[in-house]
C-alpha positions as CSV (number, residue, x, y, z in Angstrom):
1,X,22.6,9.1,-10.2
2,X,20.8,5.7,-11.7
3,X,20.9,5.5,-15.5
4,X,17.0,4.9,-16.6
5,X,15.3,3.5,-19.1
6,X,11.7,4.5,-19.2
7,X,8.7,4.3,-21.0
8,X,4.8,5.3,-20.7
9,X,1.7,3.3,-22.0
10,X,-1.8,2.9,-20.6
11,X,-4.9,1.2,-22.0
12,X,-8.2,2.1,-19.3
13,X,-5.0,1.7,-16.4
14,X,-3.7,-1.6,-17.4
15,X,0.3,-2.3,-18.7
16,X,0.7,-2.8,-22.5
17,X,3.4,-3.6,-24.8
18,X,4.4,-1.5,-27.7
19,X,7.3,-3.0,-29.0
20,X,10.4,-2.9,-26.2
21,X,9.3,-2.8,-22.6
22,X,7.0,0.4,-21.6
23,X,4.3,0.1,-18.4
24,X,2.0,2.6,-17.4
25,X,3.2,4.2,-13.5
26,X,6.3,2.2,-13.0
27,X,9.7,2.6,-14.1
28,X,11.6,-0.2,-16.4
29,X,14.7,-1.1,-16.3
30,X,15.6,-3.3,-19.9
31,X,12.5,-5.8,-19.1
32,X,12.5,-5.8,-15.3
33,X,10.2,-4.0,-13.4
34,X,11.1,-1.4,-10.8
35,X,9.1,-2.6,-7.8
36,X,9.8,0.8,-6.5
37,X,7.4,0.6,-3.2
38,X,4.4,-1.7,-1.6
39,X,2.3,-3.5,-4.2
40,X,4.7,-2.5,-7.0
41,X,3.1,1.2,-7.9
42,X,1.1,4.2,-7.3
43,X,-2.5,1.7,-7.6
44,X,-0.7,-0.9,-5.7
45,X,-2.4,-3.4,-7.6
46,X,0.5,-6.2,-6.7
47,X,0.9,-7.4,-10.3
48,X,4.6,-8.0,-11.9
49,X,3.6,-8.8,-15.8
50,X,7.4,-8.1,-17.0
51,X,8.3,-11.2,-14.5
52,X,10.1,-14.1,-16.9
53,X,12.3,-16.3,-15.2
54,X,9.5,-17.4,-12.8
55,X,6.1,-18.6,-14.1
56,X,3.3,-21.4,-13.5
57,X,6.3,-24.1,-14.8
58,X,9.1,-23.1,-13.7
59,X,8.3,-21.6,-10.0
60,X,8.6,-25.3,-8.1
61,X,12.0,-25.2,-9.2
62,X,13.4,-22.3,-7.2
63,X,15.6,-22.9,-4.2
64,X,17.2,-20.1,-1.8
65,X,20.0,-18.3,-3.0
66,X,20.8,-16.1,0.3
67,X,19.4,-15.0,3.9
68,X,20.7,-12.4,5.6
69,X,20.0,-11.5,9.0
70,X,19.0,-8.0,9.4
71,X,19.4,-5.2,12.3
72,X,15.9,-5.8,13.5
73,X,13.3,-7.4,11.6
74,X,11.0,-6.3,8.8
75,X,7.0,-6.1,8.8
76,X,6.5,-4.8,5.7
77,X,7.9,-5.5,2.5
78,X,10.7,-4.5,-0.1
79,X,11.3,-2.3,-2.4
80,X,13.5,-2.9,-5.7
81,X,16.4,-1.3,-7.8
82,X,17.9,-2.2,-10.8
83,X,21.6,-0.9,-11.9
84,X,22.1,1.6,-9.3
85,X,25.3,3.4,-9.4
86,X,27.2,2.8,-6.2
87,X,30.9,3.6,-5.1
88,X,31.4,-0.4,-6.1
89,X,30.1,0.3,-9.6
90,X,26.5,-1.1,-10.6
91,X,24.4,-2.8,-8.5
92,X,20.9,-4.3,-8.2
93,X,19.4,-3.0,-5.1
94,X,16.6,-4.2,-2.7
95,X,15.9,-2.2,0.5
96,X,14.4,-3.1,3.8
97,X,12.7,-0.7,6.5
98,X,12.8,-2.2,9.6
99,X,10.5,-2.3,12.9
100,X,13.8,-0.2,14.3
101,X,14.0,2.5,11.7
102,X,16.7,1.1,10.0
103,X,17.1,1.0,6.4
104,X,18.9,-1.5,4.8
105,X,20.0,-2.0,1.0
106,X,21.0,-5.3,-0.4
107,X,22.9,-6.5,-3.0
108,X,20.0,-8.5,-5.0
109,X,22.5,-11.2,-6.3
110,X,24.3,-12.1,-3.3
111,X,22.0,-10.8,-0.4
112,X,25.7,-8.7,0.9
113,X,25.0,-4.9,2.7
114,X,26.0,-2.3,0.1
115,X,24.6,0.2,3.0
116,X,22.2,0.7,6.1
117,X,21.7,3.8,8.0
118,X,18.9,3.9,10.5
119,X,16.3,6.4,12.1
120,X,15.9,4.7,15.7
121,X,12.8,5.6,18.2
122,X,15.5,7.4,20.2
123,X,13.8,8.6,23.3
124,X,10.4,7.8,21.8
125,X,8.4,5.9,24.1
126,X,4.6,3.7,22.8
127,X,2.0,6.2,24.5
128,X,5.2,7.8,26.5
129,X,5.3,4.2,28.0
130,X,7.9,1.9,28.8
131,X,8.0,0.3,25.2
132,X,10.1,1.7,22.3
133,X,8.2,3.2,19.6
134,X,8.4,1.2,16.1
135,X,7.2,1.2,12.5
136,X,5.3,-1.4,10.2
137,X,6.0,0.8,7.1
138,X,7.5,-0.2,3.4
139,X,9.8,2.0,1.7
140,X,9.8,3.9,-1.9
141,X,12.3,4.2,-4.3
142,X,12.6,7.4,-6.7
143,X,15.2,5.8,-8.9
144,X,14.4,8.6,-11.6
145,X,15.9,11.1,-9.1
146,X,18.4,8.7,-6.9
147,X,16.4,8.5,-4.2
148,X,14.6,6.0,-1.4
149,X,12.7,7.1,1.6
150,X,11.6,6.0,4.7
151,X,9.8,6.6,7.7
152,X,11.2,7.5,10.8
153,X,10.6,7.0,14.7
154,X,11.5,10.5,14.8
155,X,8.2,11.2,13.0
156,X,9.7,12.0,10.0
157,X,10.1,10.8,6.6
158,X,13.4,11.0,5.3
159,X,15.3,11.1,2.3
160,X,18.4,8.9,1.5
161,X,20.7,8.9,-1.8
162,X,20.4,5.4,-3.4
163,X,23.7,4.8,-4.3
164,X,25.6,6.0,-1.1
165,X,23.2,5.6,1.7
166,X,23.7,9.5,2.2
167,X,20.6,12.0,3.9
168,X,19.6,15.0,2.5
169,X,19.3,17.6,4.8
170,X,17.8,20.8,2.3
171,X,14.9,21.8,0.4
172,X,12.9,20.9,3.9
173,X,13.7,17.1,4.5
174,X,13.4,15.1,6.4
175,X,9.9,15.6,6.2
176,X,7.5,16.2,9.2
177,X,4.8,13.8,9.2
178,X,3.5,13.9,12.9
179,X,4.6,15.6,16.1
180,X,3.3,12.4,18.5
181,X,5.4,9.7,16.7
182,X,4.8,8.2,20.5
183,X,0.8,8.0,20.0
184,X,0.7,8.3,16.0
185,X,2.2,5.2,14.2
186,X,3.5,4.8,10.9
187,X,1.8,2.1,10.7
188,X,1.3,1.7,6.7
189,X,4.0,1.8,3.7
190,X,4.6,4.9,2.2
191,X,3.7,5.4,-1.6
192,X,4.1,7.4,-4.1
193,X,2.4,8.7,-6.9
194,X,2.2,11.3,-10.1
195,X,-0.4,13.4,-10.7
196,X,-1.8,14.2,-14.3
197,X,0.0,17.9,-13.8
198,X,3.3,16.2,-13.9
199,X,3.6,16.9,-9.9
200,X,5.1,14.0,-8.2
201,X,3.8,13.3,-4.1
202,X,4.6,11.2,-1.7
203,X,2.6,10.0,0.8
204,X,2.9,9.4,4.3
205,X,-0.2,7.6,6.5
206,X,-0.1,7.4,10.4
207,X,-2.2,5.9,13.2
208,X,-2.6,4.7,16.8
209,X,-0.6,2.0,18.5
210,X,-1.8,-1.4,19.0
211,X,-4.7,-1.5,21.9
212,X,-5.6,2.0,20.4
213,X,-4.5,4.3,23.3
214,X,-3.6,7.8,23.1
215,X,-4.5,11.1,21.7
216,X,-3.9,10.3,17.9
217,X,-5.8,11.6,14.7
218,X,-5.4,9.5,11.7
219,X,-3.8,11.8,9.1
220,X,-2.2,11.7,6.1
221,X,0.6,14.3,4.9
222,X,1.7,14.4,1.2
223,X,5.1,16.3,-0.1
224,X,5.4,17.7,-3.3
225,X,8.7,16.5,-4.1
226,X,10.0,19.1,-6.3
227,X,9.5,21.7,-3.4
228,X,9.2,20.3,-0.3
229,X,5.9,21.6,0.6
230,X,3.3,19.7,2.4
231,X,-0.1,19.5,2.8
232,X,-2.0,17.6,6.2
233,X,-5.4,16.0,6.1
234,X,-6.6,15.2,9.3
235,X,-9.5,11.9,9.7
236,X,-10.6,13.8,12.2
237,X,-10.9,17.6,12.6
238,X,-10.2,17.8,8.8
239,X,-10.7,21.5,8.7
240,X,-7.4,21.6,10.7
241,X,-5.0,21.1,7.7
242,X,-2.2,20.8,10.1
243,X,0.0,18.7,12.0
244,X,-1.8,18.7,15.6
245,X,0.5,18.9,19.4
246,X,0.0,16.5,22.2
247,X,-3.0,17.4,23.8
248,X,-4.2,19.5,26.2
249,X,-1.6,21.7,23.7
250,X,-2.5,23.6,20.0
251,X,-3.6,23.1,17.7
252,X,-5.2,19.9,18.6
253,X,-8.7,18.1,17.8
254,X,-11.0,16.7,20.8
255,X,-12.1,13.8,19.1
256,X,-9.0,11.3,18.7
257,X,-8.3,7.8,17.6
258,X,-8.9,7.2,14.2
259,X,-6.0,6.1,12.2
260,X,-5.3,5.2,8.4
261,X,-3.6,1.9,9.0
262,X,-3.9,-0.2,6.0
263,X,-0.7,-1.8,4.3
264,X,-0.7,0.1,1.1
265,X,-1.5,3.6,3.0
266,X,-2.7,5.8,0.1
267,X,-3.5,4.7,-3.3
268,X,-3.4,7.1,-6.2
269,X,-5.9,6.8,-9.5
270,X,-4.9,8.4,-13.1
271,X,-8.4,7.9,-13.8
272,X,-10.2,10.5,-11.7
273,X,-6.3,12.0,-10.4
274,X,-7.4,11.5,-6.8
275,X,-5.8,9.5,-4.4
276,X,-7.8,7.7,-1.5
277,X,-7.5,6.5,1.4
278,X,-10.0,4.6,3.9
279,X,-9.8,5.2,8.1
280,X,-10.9,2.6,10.8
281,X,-12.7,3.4,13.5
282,X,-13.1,6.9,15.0
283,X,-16.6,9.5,15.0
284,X,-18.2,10.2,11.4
285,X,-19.9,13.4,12.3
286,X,-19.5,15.1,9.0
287,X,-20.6,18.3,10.5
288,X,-17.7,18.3,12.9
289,X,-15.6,17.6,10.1
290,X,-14.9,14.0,11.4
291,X,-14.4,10.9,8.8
292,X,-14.2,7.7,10.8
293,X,-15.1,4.3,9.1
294,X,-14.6,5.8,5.9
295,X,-13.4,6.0,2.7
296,X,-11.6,9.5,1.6
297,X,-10.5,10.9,-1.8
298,X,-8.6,13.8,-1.9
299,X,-6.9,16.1,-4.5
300,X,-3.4,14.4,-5.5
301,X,-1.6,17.4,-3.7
302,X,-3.4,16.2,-0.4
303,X,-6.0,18.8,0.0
304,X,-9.7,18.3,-0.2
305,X,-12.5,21.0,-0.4
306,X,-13.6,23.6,2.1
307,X,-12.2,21.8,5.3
308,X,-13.8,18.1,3.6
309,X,-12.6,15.5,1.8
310,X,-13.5,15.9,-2.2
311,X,-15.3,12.7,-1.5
312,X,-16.0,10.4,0.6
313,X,-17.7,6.3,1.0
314,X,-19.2,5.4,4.3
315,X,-21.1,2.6,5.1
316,X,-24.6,3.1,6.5
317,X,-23.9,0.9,9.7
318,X,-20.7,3.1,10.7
319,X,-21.7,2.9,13.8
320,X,-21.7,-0.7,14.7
321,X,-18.5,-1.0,13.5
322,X,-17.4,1.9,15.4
323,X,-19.1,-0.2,18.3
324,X,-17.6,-3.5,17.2
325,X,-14.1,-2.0,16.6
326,X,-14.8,-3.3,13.0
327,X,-13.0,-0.6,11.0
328,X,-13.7,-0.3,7.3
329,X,-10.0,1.0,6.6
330,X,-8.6,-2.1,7.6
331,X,-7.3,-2.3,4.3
332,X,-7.2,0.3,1.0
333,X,-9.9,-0.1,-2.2
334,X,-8.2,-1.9,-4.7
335,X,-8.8,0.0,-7.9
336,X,-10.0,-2.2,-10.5
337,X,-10.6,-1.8,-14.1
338,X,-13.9,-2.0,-16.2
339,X,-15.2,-2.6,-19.9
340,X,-15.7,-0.5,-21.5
341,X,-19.6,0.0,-21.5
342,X,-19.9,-0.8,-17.9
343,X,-22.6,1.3,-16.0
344,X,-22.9,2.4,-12.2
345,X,-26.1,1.7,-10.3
346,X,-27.4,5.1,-10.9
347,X,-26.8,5.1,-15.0
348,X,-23.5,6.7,-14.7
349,X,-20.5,5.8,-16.9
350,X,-18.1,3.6,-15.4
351,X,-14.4,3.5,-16.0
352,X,-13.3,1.8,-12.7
353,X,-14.2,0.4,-9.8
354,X,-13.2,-0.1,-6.1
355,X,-13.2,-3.1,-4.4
356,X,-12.9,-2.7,-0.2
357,X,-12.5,-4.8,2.1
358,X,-13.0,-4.7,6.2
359,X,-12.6,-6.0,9.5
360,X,-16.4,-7.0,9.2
361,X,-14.7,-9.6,6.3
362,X,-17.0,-8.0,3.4
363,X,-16.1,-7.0,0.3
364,X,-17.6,-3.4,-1.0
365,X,-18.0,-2.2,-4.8
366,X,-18.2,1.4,-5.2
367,X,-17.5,3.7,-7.9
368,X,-14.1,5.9,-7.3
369,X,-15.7,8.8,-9.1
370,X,-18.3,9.2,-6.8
371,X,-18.1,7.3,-3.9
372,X,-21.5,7.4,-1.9
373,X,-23.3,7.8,-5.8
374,X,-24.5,11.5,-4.3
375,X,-21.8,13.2,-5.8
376,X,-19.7,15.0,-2.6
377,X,-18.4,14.0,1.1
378,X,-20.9,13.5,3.8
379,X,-23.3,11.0,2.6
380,X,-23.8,7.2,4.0
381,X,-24.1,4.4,1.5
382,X,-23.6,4.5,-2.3
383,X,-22.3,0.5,-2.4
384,X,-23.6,-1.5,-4.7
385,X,-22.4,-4.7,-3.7
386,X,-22.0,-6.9,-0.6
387,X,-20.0,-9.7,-0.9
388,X,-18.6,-12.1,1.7
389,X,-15.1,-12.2,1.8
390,X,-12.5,-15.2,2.1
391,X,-13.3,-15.6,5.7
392,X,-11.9,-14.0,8.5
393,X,-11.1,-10.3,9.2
394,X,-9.7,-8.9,6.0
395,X,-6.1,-6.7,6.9
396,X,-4.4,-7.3,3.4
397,X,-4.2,-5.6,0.1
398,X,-6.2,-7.4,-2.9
399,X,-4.2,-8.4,-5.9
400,X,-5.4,-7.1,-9.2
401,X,-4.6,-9.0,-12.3
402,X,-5.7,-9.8,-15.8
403,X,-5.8,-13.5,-17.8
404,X,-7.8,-14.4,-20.8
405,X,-9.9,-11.5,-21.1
406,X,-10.9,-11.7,-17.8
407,X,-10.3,-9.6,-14.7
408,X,-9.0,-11.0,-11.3
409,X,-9.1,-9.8,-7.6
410,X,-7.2,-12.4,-4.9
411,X,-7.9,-11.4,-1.5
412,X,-6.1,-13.1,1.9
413,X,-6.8,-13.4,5.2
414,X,-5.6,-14.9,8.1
415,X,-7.2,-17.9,8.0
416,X,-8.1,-18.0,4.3
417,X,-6.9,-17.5,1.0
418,X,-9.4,-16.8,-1.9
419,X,-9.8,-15.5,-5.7
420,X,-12.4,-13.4,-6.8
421,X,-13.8,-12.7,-10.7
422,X,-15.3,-9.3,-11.9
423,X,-17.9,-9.5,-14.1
424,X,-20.4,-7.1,-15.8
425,X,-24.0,-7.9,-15.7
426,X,-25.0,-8.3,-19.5
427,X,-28.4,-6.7,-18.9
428,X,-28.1,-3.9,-16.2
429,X,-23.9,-3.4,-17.6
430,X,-23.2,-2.8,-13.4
431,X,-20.0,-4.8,-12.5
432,X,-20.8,-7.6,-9.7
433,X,-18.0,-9.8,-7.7
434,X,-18.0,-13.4,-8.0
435,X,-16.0,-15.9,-5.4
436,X,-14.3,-18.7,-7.7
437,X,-12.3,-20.4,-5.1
438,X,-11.0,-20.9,-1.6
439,X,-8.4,-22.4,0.0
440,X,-7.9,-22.4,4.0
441,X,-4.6,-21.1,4.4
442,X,-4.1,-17.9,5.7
443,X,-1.4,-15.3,4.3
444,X,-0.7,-11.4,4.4
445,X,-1.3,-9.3,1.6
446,X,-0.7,-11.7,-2.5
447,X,0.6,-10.1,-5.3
448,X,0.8,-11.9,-9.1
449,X,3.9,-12.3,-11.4
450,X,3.6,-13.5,-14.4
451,X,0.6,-15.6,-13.9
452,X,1.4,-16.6,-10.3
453,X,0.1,-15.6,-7.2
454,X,2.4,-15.2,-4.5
455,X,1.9,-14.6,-0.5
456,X,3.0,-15.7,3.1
457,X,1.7,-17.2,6.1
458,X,1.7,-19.4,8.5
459,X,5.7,-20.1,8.6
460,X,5.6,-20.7,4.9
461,X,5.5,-18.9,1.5
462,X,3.6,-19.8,-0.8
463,X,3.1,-20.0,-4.8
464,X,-0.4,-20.6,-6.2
465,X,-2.2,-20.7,-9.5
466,X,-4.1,-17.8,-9.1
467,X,-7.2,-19.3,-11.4
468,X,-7.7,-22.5,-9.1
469,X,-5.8,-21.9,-5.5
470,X,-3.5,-25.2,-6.5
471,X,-0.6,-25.2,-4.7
472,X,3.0,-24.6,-6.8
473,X,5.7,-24.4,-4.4
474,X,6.4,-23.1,-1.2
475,X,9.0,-22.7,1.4
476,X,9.5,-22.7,5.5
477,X,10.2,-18.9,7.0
478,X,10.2,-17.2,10.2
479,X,7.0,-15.9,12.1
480,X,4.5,-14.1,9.2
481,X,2.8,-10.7,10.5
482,X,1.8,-8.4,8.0
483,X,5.2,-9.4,6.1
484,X,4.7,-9.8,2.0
485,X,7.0,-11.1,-0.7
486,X,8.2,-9.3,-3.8
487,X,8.9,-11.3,-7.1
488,X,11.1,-9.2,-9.2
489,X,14.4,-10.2,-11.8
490,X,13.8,-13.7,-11.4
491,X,13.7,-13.3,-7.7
492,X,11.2,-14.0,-4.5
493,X,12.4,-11.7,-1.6
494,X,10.3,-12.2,1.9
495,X,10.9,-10.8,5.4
496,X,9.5,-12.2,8.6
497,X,9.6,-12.0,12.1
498,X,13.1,-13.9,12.8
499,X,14.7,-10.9,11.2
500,X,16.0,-12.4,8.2
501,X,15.2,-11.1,4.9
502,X,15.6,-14.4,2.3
503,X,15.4,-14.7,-1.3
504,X,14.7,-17.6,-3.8
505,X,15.5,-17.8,-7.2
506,X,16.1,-20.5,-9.9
């Protein structure tokens, strides 16, 4: 098992120091982040702070130290672990899920295979088509107790040691996570997250296919990962806390296609110790238990209240983007920090805020502790801002970062690239969104190390000042889907659709 430094420290959810390395949610190893799954941690804010080697100076220096060519290709992003103990002694680690199933992990120095195992689609068939089924997920490391999982085209999640490569096969894993992988994609990254009871969950998020055929019910599953128990909450039919049989079988739902589908899947908060979620299209008939176009918070064990989420957000025109195919969970709330001070629109404290995007290519403020501002699930409205976003549907996960005493959101799309500023109103106290810049070049889902904004697109990847959009560096790679970098121990790691996984390093 993984020898582990650690340390703890929060101030209102941001990293501090105090003294040697600590960081709130994520594990440290010396000085070096454990980017242990999408976006870094359980708030997948996408923001490296113990990054050193690379910064606004040195960054146009780096040049590419390996590429490797993997079994299939990547579409989501990797995860990273320092001095794991291996048959081969130590080693830094990054690991790859692949479209395929496979999982892959990588020597971080030299890019060679310390060991790949792999979780194919078998028999599994897109809609019981003609085309193999396949995954767009990340996955997460547990370095604290040797482990990294991954999703399966079995339907599973499964659980591999990190040194060796090994499955378990006890204490209920591989996990169940839906019985139609061939309708219900595992479409987002798994995460990971630790509740304020010391309980540690993961969380897996499926969906529909592309062209949104079949009978799938976006649902999320979460597994205690001391015991191995689950818990199921269905978008639709949430009253069902179960995993639901090809239809016309049982148990099943009648209404079907809504999916969670956004990169970062499920975000947790140590603030109000929920984790949310948001779901694209699909009915929102609260009476029938039905969530579609909505955002979702949920106990951090999975469960929500009486057959309903604990909360919910849900914009008043659900149904045009129901109508327009427009879905609201596009992408995941980014969970922001606030002064302290700060006031929602109904007089209410305010520790934190979310920021959500759309397919509609707005940008929503709400308040995570009460979503709709009524105070329960089932209410439309409760936003308190409207703000266009960069341009273009947004499909990506925000950046969250902090400079100068002032808070930063950088949101991408494909055709734009664009940061953001929160503010608070000196006279009401509510927090308002302000656009700063805008560049037109399109990438997947930014994060921020050490004061520099990373993302891909268009062939390329890229390395901004994240205060201005100025262009730092950047780099010719395969085809960009819904691909993103990781910058972590001096090094920039990117998939893309050639299959090669590449980093860059100084």
């Amino acid at each position: 098992m993984p020898v582990v430094r650690r340390g703890r420290a929060t101030l209102q959810g941001r990293s501090t120091l105090v003294g040697a390395c600590v960081l709130a949610t994520t594990l440290l190893i010396g000085c070096r982040i454990l980017w242990s799954q999408f976006d870094g941690g359980a708030d997948h804010q996408g923001n490296n702070t113990f990054e050193t080697s690379l910064n606004l100076s040195t960054v146009a220096s780096v040049t590419q130290k390996w590429k490797v060519t993997l079994p299939h290709y990547a579409d989501g992003a990797p995860a990273v672990a320092f001095g794991v103990s291996t048959p081969n002694g130590s080693r830094d680690l990054v690991m790859v899920t692949t479209t395929a199933g496979d999982l892959v992990a990588l020597d971080l120095q030299t890019g060679a295979t310390i060991w790949s195992v792999s979780f194919g689609p078998g028999t599994c068939k897109i809609n019981n088509g003609s085309s193999p089924c396949f995954t767009t997920s990340s996955p997460v490391v547990d370095q604290s107790g040797g482990f990294v999982y991954t999703y399966g085209l079995d339907g599973k999640v499964h659980k591999v040691a990190l040194g060796t490569g090994i499955e378990s096969k006890t204490g209920g894993w591989p996990e169940l996570v839906t019985l139609k992988p061939f309708d219900e994609k595992g479409s987002s990254a798994l995460a990971m997250g630790t509740a304020k009871d010391g309980h540690s969950y993961l969380y897996a998020a499926n969906s529909g296919y592309p062209s949104d055929k079949g009978d799938y019910q976006g649902h999320i599953t979460a597994i205690d990962l001391a015991s191995g128990g689950q818990h199921v909450f269905n978008s639709l039919c949430s009253n069902q806390a179960v995993h639901f049989v090809e239809a016309p079988g049982t148990p099943d739902c009648a209404d079907v296609q809504s999916g969670v589908w956004a990169r970062s899947g499920v975000t947790y908060s140590s603030v109000t110790d929920r984790v949310y979620f948001a779901t694209g299209n699909g009915a929102f008939d609260p009476s029938h238990h039905d969530w579609g176009d909505s955002i979702v918070a949920l106990n951090p064990d999975g469960t929500g209240a009486g057959g309903n989420p604990v909360d919910t957000y849900t914009p008043t025109n659900f149904q045009a983007l129901q109508t327009g195919d427009t879905d609201l969970g596009s992408t995941l709330p980014a969970l922001v920090a606030v002064p302290a001070g700060s006031l929602s629109p109904i007089g209410a404290s305010l520790s934190q805020v979310g920021v959500q995007g759309g397919k509609d290519g707005k940008l929503r403020l709400v308040d995570p502790a009460n979503l709709s501002g009524r105070g329960g699930p089932g209410f439309v409205g409760g936003e308190w801002s409207l703000v266009g976003g960069p341009g273009g549907k947004i499909l990506t996960a925000p950046a969250v970062w902090w400079a100068n005493g002032t808070t930063w959101i950088e949101v991408a799309t494909d055709s734009n690239t664009a940061g953001y500023t929160l503010t608070v109103n000196p006279t009401s106290h509510i927090p308002q969104l302000n656009p700063v810049w805008n560049i037109a070049t399109g990438n997947t889902s930014p994060l921020v190390a050490n004061g520099v904004l990373y993302a891909a697109g268009g062939g390329s990847v890229h390395a901004y000042n994240p205060t201005t959009g100025a262009l730092l560096w950047t780099a010719p790679v395969g085809g960009i889907h819904w691909q993103s970098p990781v910058v972590d121990g001096g090094y920039i790691l990117l998939a893309d659709g050639s299959g090669a996984l590449t980093a860059w390093a100084r």
